[in-house]
N, C-alpha and C positions, 0 to 999 in steps of 0.2 A: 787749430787742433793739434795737441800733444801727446794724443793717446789712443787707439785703435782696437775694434774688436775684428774678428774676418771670422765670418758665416761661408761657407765656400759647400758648393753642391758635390761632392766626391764623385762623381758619373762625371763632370763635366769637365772638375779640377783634379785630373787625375794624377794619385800620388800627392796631392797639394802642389803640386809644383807652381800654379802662380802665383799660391797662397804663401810659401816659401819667401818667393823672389819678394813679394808687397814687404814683409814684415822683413824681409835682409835691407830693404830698400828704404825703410822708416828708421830703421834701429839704426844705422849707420848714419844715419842723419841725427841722433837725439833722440827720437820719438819712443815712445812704448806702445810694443803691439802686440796681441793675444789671438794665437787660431784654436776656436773651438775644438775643443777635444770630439773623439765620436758619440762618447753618452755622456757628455759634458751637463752638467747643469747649469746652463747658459744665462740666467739672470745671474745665479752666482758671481760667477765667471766676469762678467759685467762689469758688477760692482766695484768684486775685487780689482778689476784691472782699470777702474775710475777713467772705463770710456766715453769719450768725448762724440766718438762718430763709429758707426758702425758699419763695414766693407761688405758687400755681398757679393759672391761670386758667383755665378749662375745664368740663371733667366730671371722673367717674372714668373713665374711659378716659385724659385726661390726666394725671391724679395716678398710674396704674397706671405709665403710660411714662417718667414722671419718679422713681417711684422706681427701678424698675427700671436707669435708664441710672445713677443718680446712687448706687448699692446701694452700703454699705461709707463712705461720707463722714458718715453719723452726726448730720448737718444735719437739723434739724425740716420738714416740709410744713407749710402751709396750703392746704387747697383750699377758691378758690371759686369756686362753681358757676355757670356760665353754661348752662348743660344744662335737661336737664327731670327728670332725676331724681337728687340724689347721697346714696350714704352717704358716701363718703370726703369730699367738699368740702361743708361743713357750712354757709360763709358763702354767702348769697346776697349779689348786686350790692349792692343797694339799703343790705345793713349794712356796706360796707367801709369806710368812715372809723371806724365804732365798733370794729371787729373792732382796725381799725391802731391806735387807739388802747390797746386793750389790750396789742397785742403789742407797743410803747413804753414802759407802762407796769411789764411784764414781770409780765401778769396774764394766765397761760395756766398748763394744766397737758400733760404732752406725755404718750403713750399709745405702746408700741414694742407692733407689729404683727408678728407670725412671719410666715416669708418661707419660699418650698418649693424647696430646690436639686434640677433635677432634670439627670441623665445619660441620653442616647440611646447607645446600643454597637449596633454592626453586626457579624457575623463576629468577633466577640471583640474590638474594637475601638471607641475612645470615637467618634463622629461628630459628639456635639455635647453642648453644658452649657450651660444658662443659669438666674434662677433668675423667681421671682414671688409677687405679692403676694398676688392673688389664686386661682390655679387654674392644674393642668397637664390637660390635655384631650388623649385620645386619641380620634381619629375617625377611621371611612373614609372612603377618597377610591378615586373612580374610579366605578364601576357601582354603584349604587344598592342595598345589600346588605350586610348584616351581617356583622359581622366577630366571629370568639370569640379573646378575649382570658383569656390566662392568667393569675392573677394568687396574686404568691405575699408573703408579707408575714415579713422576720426570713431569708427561704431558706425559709420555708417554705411549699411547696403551699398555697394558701386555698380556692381555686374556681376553676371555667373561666366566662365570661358570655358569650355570644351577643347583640349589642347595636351598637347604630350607634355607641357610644363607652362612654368610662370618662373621669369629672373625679375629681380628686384634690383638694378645696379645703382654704385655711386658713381658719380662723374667720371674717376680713374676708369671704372670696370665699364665704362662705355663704350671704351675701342677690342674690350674681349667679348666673351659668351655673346652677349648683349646685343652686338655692332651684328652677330652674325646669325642674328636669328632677326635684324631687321629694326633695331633701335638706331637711336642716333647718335650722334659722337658729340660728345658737349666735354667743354675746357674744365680743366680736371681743377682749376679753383671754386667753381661753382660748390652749393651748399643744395644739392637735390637730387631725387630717388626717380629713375625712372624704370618702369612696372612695362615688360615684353612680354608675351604669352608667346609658345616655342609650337608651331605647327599649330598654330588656333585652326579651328574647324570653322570660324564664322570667316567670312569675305570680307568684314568691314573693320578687323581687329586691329586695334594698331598701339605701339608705342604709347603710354601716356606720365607724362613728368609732372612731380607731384614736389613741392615745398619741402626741404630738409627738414622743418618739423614738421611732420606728418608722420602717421601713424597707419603701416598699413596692416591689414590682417589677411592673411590667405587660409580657406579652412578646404580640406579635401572633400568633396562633396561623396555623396549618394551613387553607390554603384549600380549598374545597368538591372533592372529588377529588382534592386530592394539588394542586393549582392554589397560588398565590401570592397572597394577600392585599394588598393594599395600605393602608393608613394616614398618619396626620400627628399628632404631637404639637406643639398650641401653647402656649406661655407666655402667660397672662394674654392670649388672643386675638390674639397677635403671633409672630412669631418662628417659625413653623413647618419642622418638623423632617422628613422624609418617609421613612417607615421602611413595612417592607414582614414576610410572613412570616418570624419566626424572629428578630427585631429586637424589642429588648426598650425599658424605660427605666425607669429607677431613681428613685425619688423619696424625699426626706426633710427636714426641715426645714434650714432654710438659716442658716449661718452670722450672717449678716445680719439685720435688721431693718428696718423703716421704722419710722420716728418723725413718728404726727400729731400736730397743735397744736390743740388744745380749747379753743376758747374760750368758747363758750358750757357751761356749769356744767348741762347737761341729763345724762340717764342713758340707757343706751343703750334699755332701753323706749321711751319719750318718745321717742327718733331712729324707731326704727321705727314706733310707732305711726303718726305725722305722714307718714313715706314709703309704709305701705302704704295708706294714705287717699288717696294722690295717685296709687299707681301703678294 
């Protein structure tokens, strides 16, 4: 790699100062490298600066929103982690000149992560699309109360779940929302959707993993006496959608990808091991 872009979270990279040092650290080596501006329009920006790899500085919550905005441009991530806990942003601080040198050296290997396109329809009507790396997440909103949620997978009827929500994860968003409302942690190369309901009311609810083509559909059910339920569907904990009784939303794997940068030659056991020792 000859060319660099840097996403860097300003709470975490404050003043830019590591974002600074990466791009004194590259340039002086040869390299060309671009820190987003603050209202940057960042595909622009991209383009223009004909990058090769792109630097995230943050957590995963940053790496979530960068690929998200940057979906479809087909450019590699690097995350590194300024946080307290990451799966996706692998480098910590203290190794970034080694990390850069690797990715100089063009001693990486990259890893394409499945991505969830999901649609919201009202009254027979699209109201909203976006897509995510992570997790599509159905939850109530409003009074304090469970909601039953339809859910039918291909068109077909599966089950009704009474429950404060439903997540949809992709293999990455396994070890988030997911992991901790009782799903399982599955190797983030896999090609599959698995469907948690978040405080189900039934005893026998569980986790169920479904084919990366599969189609599922979640529609907000019928509220208590004939009443109107209310809801929100968000992307990767962003973006929320506010959908009510009889409002559905479609989910299925996304045209798209993210592309992370590996640099360290560990397995993904070895990644987990080391993060549930810490969390």
């Amino acid at each position: 790699m000859k060319s660099f872009y840097i996403i860097a979270n300003r709470e975490k990279d404050e003043n830019l100062r590591l974002s600074c040092d990466i791009a004194d650290y590259l340039e002086k080596r040869g390299m060309r490298c671009r820190i987003r501006g603050a209202e940057a329009d960042v595909r622009a920006q991209i383009r223009e600066a004909e990058a090769e790899g792109i630097l995230v500085l943050g957590g995963d919550g940053t790496l979530l929103r960068a690929a998200r905005e940057l979906a479809g441009l087909e450019i590699p991530f690097l995350g590194i982690n300024l946080g307290h806990l990451g799966y996706l942003a692998e480098i910590e601080e203290q190794n970034v000149h080694t990390a850069l040198d690797q990715l100089m050296a063009d001693n990486y290997i990259v890893e394409e992560r499945m991505m969830l396109g999901g649609s919201v329809w009202a009254d027979g009507k699209e109201t909203g699309h976006d897509i995510a790396l992570n997790d599509i997440v159905l939850n109530r909103q409003g009074n304090l109360k469970v909601v039953d949620y339809d859910i039918y997978v291909n068109g077909e009827y599966l089950y009704s779940s009474t429950a404060d929500g439903i997540i949809v994860s992709t293999p990455t968003g396994s070890t988030g929302y997911s992991l901790s409302a009782g799903g399982p942690i599955v190797s983030p190369e896999a090609s599959i959707l698995v469907l948690t309901p978040i405080c189900s009311h039934a005893l026998n609810s569980r986790s169920i993993v479904f084919s990366g083509e599969e189609k599922i559909h979640i529609k907000i059910g019928e509220g208590r006496h004939g009443g109107v339920d209310q809801a929100c569907a968000t992307f990767d904990g962003d973006n929320c959608f506010q959908m009510q009784s009889g409002d559905y939303v479609e989910i299925q794997k996304a045209a798209e990808v993210t592309r992370i940068i590996k640099i360290n030659q560990v397995s993904f056991l070895q990644v987990l091991r080391e993060k549930l020792s810490r969390s």
